[in-house]
Every structure is written in C-alpha cells, then in structure tokens.
C-alpha positions as CSV (number, residue, x, y, z in Angstrom):
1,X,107.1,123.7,68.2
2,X,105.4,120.4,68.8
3,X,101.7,120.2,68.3
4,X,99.4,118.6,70.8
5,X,99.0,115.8,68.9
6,X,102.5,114.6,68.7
7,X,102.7,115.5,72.5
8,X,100.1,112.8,73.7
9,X,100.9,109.0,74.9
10,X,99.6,106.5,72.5
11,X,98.3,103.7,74.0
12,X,96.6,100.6,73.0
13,X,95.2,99.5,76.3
14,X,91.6,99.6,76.5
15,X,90.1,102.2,79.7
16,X,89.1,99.6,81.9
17,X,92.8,97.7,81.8
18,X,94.5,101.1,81.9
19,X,92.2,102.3,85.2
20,X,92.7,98.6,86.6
21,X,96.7,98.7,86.5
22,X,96.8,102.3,87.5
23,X,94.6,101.4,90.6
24,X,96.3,98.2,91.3
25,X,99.6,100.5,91.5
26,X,98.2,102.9,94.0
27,X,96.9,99.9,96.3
28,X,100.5,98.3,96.1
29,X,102.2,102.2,97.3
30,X,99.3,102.5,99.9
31,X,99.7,99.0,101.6
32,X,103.6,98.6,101.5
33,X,105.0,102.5,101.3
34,X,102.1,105.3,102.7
35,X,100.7,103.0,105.3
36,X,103.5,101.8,106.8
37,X,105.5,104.9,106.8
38,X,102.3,106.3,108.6
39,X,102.8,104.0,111.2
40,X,106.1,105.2,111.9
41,X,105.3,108.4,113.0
42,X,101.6,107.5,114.6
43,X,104.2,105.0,117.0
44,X,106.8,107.6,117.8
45,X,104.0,110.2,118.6
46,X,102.1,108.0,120.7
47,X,103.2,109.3,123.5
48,X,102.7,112.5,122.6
49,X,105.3,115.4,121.4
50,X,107.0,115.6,124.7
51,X,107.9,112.2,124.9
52,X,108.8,111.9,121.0
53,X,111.2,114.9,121.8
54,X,112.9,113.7,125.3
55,X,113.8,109.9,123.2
56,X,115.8,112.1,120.3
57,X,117.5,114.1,123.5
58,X,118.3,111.1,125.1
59,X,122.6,111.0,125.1
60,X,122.9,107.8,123.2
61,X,120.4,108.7,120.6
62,X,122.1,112.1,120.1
63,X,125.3,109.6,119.7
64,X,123.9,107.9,117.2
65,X,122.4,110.3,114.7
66,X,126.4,112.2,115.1
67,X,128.0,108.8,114.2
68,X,125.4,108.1,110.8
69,X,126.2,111.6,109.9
70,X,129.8,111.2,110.8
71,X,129.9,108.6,108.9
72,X,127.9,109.7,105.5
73,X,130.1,112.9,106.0
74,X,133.2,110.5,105.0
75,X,131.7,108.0,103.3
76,X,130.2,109.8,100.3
77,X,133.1,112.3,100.1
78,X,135.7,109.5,99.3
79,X,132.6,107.4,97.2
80,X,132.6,111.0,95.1
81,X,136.0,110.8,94.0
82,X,136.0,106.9,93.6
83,X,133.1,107.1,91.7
84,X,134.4,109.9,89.6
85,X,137.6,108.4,88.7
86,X,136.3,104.9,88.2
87,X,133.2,105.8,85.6
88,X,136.0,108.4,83.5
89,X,138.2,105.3,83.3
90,X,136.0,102.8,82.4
91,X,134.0,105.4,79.9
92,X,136.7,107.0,78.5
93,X,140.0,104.5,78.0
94,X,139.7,101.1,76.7
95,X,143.0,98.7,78.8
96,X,143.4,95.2,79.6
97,X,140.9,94.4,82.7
98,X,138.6,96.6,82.0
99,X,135.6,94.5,82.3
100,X,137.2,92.5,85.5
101,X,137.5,96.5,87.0
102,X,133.4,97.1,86.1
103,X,132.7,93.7,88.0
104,X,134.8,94.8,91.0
105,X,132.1,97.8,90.7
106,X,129.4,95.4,90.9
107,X,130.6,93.6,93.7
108,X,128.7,95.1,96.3
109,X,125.7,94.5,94.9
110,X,126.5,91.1,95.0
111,X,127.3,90.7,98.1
112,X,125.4,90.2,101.6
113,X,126.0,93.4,103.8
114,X,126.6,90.8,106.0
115,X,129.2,89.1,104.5
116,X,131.0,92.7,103.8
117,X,131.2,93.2,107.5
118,X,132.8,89.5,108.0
119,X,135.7,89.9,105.7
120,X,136.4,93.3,107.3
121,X,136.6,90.9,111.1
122,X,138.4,88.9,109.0
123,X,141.6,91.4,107.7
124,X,141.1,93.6,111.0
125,X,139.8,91.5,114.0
126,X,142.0,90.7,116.8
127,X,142.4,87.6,114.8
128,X,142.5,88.9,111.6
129,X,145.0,89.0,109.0
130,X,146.3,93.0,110.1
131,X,144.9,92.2,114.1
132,X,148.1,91.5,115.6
133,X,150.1,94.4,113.9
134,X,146.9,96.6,114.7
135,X,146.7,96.0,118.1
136,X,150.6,96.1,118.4
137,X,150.6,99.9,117.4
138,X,147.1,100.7,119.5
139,X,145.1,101.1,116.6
140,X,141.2,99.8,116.7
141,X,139.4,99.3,113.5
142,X,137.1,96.7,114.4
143,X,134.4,97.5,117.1
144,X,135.4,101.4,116.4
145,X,134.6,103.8,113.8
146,X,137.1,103.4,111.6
147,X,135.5,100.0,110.8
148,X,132.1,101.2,110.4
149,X,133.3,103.3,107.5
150,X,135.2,100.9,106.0
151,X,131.8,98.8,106.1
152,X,129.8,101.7,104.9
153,X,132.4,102.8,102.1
154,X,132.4,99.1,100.9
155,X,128.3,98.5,100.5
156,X,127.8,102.0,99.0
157,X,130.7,102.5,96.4
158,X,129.0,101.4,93.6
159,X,126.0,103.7,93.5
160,X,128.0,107.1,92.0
161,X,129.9,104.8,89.5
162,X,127.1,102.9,88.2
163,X,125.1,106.5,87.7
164,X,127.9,107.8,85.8
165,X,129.5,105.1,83.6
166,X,126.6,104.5,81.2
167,X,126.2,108.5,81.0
168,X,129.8,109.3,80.3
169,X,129.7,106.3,77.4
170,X,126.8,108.1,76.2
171,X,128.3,111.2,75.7
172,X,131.6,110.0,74.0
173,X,135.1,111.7,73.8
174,X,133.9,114.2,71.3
175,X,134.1,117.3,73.6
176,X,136.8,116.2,75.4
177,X,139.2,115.6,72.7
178,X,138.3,119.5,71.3
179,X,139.5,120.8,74.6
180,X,142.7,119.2,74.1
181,X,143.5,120.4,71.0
182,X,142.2,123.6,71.7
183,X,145.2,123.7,74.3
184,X,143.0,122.6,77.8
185,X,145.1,120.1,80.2
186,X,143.1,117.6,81.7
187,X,142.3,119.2,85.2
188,X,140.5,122.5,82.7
189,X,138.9,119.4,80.4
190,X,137.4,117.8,83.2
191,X,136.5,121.4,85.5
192,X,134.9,123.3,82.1
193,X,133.8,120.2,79.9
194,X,133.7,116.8,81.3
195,X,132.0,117.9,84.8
196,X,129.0,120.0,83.2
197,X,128.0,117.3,81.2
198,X,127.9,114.8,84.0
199,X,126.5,117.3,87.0
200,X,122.9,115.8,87.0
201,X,124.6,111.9,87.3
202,X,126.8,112.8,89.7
203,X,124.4,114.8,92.0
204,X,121.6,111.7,91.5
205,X,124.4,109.3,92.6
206,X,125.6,111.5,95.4
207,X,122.0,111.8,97.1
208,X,121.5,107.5,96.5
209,X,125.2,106.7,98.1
210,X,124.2,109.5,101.0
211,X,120.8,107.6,101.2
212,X,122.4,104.2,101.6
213,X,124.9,105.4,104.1
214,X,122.9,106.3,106.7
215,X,120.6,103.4,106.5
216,X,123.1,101.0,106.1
217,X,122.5,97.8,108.6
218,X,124.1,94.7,107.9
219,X,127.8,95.2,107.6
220,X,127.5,97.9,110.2
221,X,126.1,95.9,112.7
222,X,128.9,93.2,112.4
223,X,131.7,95.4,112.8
224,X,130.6,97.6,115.3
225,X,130.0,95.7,118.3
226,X,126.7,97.4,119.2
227,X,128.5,99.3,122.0
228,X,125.8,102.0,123.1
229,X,127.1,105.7,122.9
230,X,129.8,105.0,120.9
231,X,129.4,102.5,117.4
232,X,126.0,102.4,117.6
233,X,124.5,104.0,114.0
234,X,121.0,105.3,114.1
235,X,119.4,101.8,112.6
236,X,121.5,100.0,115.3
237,X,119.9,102.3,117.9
238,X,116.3,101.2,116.6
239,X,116.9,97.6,116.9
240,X,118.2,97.8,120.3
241,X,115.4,100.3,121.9
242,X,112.4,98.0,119.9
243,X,114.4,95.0,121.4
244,X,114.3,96.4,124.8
245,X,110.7,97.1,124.5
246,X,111.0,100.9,124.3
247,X,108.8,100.8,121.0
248,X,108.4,104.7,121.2
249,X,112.1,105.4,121.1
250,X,112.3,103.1,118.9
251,X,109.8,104.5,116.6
252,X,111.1,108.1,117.4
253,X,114.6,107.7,115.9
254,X,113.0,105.7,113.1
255,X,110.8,108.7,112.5
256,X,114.1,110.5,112.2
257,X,115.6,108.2,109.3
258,X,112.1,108.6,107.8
259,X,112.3,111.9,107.5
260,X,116.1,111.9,106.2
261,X,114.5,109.8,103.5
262,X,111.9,111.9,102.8
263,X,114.4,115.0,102.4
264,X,116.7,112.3,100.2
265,X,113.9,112.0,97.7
266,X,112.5,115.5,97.5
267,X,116.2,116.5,96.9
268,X,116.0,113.7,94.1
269,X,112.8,114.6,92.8
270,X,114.1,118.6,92.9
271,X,117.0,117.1,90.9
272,X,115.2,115.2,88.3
273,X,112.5,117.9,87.5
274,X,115.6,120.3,87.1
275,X,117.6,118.6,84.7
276,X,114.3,117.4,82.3
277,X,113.7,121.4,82.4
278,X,117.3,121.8,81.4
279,X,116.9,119.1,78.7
280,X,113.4,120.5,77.6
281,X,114.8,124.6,77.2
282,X,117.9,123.1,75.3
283,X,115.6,121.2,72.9
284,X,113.8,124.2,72.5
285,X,116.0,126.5,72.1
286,X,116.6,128.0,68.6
287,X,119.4,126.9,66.8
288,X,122.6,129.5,67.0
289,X,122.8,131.5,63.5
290,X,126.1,131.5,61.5
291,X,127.5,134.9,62.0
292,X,129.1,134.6,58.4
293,X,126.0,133.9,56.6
294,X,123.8,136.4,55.6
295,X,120.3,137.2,56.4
C-alpha cells in the first residue's frame, strides 16, 4: 500500500500563484459556461412553467426533438461499427495506406460543417452528380432526412475512432494473439478479449459522437432546407423561433439541448469515475499465487 506521502501532488508553485490560477479558472467557467447556461433556463422560464411547457408541445417542436433523436438513433449506431472496425485496423494490421486511412479519419475535423453539407448538395442535389438518377427513381436525399444523416454521420465519425485507436495501440496484440492459439476465431477474440479491454473507449466515444449528433448545426442546416415539421433538427428549430422573435421558445427547446448535455456529461463523468475505480482495484489487487509453488 501507498503511504500518504507518495500519494500527495508535488508542486513547486508558490500559494499565492497556485490560488491565483485556480481562481482565474473558476472566473473563466463562471463567465463563459455557469452563467450563460443559467441564462438559458432563466429565458425559457420567463414566462413561467406553463408557457415553457406549451412551446415543447407545440407540433413542430415535438417534430424536431423526434428527428435529432431520429437521427443520433442512426447516426451513432453505424459511427459504432465504423469506429470499431477502423481503430482494430489501423491498431492492429500494418498495410499500404495506412496513414492516408488515419487522415481520412481526421477529415472531419478539418473540415467546415459547412462545407460537409455543400459537397453532400453537390453528389445529391437536383443538380448534383447522383440528382438526375435520384430524382428519376423518386428518391430525395437532399432537403429530406436521408441527407441530414448523411450530414450528421460525416461531421461525427471520427469521434469513436479517435477514442479507440491510440487505446488499442496501447494495449498491443499480446492478448489477442493467445486467443488464437488457444483455438478462439476472431468473432470469440474480439466478443471475450479485444472488447473488454476497449469497453471504457468505446462507451466515452459513444456518449461524445451522441453528444455531437444532436447538436450538430452547420452541415445540417445546409442540407435540410429548414422546412418546418419535417427537416428541421432541434438547433434549427432554435434559430428559427429566436429569428422570429419568439425568444421563449426559443430558449425553451434550447433548455432542452441543455439538458441532453447535461445528462451527456454526467453519463461521461459516471463513466470516467468508473473505469479509474476499475483501474485503481486492479492496481490493488494482490498478485494471483502460483498454485504449483508451495507456501
């Protein structure tokens, strides 16, 4: 067991700098995160309850929070499994275009939301590359939902990839290559050794992709045509009600995508303090004994 000494930060700071940055830290989270979140909800219950309850009945509001969960509900689901596959391939295999495959990864990061939703007019617009053939068969991508998950798919991909490749490098082949040659195939050496080790990644890059998905703007807003009850997500909604001058509305559905933030982070707090309890009983545990040796 660790004694209490070994257990405490050493620092070389003096009090007074130590206090100063700690207090210049709270200040920053007070003006630009606790205050203006505050706000939020103060707006949307200006009004009082009654009227912060009758602008999340209203039918196009109610349309908008089932399309951003509509959409998260596909978007992180097929991000899972992209994510998945990408990080054991670039992790575990060494090919040719293997670095060009990690900056395809990147891309979105890269790139304006903006920009995403342009080259999806681009390939699926009426007078896109696929418009013509699309419109031949009756089938609407652009200005329809189909295109806002495309959008949503494109600007959130990276985030369960990104939490998993530098994990899985961490943890080598090692275990992997045991269950081989104990006799696993790869769908029991992925189910019983490779997905236990990775559980905490993938779960924090689940809840960030979810968390991006539903507050997605940019590329959204390009390909959906803002058509009111039908592709408009719930940040759309918000821009159009504060543009219309219905500020409590307004505030009231952003209250709601508050709140689905707060959840996001308490599941990801819930998360964290879970898998450092994990780590801290496995570093504590005592080692097994060797059933051979004697005592």
């Amino acid at each position: 067991m660790t004694s209490l000494a070994t257990r405490r930060v050493i620092t070389t700071e003096t009090p007074w700098v130590r206090n100063t940055l700690i207090a210049i830290a709270l200040v920053f989270v007070l003006l630009f995160l606790v205050l203006p979140l505050a706000a939020v909800f103060t707006e949307a219950l200006r009004k009082g309850l009654g009227a912060y309850l009758e602008a999340l009945k209203e039918p196009d509001a109610w349309s908008a929070i089932r399309l951003t969960l509509i959409t998260a509900a596909i978007a992180v689901p097929l991000n899972l499994v992209f994510g998945v596959a990408a990080a054991w391939c670039v992790a575990k295999y060494e090919f040719r275009g293997k670095a060009f495959l990690t900056t395809l990864i990147d891309l979105p990061f890269s790139v304006s939301p903006v920009v995403a939703g342009l080259i999806y007019v681009l390939m699926f617009g009426a007078q896109g590359w696929f418009g013509p053939w699309l419109a031949a068969h009756n089938i609407k991508i652009i200005f329809a939902v189909p295109g806002i998950v495309l959008a949503t798919i494109f600007v959130t991909f990276p985030f369960i990839a990104r939490e998993l490749i530098p994990l899985m490098q961490a943890q080598g082949n090692d275990e992997e290559q045991a269950a081989i040659v104990l006799g696993a195939n790869g769908w029991q050496t992925f189910w019983y050794v490779t997905l236990p080790n990775i559980k905490w990644g993938l779960i924090y890059g689940v809840i960030l992709c979810n968390a991006r998905a539903m507050g997605e703007f940019g590329a959204v807003s390009v390909v959906s045509g803002h058509i009111r009850g039908q592709t408009n997500t719930m940040p759309l909604h918000v821009e159009i009600l504060y543009n219309e001058y219905q500020s409590v509305a307004a505030f009231a559905v952003a209250s709601l995508l508050a709140l689905l933030a707060l959840v996001t982070l308490a599941i990801k707090s819930v998360v964290e303090w879970r898998h450092e309890r994990e780590m801290k009983l496995a570093a504590e545990a005592p080692p097994e004994r060797n059933p051979g040796a004697t005592s």
